[in-house]
C-alpha positions in Angstrom: -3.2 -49.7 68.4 -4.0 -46.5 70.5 -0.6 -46.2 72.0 1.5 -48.7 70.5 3.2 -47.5 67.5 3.4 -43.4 68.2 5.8 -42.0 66.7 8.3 -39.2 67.7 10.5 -37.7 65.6 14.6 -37.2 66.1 16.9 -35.0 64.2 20.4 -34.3 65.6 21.2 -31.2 64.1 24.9 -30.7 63.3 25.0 -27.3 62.1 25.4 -28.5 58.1 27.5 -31.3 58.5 26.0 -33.9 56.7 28.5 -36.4 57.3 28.6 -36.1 61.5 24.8 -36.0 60.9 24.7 -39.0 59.6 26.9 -41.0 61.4 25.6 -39.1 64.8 21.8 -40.3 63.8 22.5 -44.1 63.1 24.9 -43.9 66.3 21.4 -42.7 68.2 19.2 -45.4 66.1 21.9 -48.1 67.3 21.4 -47.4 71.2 17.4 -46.7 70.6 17.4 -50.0 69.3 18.8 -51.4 72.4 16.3 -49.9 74.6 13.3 -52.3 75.7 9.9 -50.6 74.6 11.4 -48.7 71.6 11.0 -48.7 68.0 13.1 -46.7 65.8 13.7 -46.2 61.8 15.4 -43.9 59.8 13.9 -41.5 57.2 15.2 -39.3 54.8 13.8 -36.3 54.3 10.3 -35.3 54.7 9.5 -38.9 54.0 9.2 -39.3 58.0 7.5 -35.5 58.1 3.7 -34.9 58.2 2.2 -32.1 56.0 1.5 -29.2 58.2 4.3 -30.0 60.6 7.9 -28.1 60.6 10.6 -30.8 59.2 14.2 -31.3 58.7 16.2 -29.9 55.9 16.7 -31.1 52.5 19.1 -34.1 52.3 18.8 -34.7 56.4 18.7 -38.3 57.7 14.8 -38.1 60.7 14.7 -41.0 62.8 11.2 -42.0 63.7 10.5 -43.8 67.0 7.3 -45.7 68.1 7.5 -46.4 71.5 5.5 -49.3 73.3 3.4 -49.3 76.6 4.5 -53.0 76.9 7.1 -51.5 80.2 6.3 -50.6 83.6 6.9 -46.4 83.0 5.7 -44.8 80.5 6.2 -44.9 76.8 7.9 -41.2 76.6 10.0 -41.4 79.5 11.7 -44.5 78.1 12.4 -43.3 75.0 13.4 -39.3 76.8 15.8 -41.3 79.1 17.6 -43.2 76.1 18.0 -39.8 74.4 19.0 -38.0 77.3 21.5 -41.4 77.7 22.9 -41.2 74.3 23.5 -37.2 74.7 25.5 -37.6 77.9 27.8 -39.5 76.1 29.3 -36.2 74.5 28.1 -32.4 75.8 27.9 -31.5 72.9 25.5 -33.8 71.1 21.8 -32.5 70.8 18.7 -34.1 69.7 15.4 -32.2 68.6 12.5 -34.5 69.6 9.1 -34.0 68.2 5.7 -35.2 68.8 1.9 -34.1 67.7 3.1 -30.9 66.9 5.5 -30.4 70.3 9.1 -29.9 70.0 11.9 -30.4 72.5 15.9 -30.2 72.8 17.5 -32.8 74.6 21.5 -31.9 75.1 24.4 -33.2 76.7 25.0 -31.3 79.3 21.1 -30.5 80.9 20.9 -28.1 83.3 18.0 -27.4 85.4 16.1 -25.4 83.5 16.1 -27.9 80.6 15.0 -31.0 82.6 12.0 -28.6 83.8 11.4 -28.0 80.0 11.3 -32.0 78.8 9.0 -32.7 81.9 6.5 -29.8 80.9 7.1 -31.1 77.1 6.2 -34.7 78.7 2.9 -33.1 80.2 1.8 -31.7 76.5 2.4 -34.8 74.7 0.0 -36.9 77.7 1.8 -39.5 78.4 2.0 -39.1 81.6 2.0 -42.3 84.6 -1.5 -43.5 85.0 -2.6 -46.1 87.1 -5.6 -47.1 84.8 -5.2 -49.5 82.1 -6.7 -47.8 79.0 -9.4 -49.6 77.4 -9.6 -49.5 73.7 -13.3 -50.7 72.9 -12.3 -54.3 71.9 
């Protein structure tokens, strides 16, 4: 289970609105749940939130994802292009995306400067395409 089953975790801030937050983060879990080599749960709290690492505020809904290498690209890149699918539904929607310690902002409405940012965020979290098949000792 090296690469199977890591998990990322979402929070789509809503400056303070609870109820938007809410009903933005199941909205995401819905379409994540649609997406072939993606795993997602909800959280509350700091249930979803390792000691040591920065969470989400009291009383916010974390999605967790665990992505799969089961598909042909990467296991990030699927689950960065359903985000980035779900934001461009509205410009305004936003979704914080951490990983070992990594943090990112996907938006709505990315410009250049942002899709340079999630590709050097993909490049931390090492995940990047690799023709090799990992071997796990088995």
């Amino acid at each position: 289970m090296r690469d199977r089953g890591r998990r990322w975790q979402l929070v789509v801030p809503t400056g303070g609105d609870a109820l938007r937050q809410e009903r933005l983060t199941r909205d995401l879990y819905a379409a994540l749940q649609e997406s072939e080599g993606v795993v997602a749960g909800l959280a509350q709290d700091d249930a979803a939130v390792q000691p040591g690492h920065k969470g989400a505020g009291v009383g916010d809904l974390v999605l967790w994802a665990a992505t799969a290498t089961a598909v042909a690209r990467p296991a990030s890149q699927v689950l960065i292009t359903a985000i980035k699918e779900w934001c461009a539904k509205d410009r305004h929607r936003k979704v914080e995306v951490t990983y070992d310690g990594h943090t990112v902002a996907i938006t709505g409405r990315p410009d250049a400067a942002q899709e340079r940012v999630v590709r050097e965020f993909l490049d931390k979290v090492g995940d990047a395409p690799s023709s090799a098949p990992e071997d796990d000792g088995e």
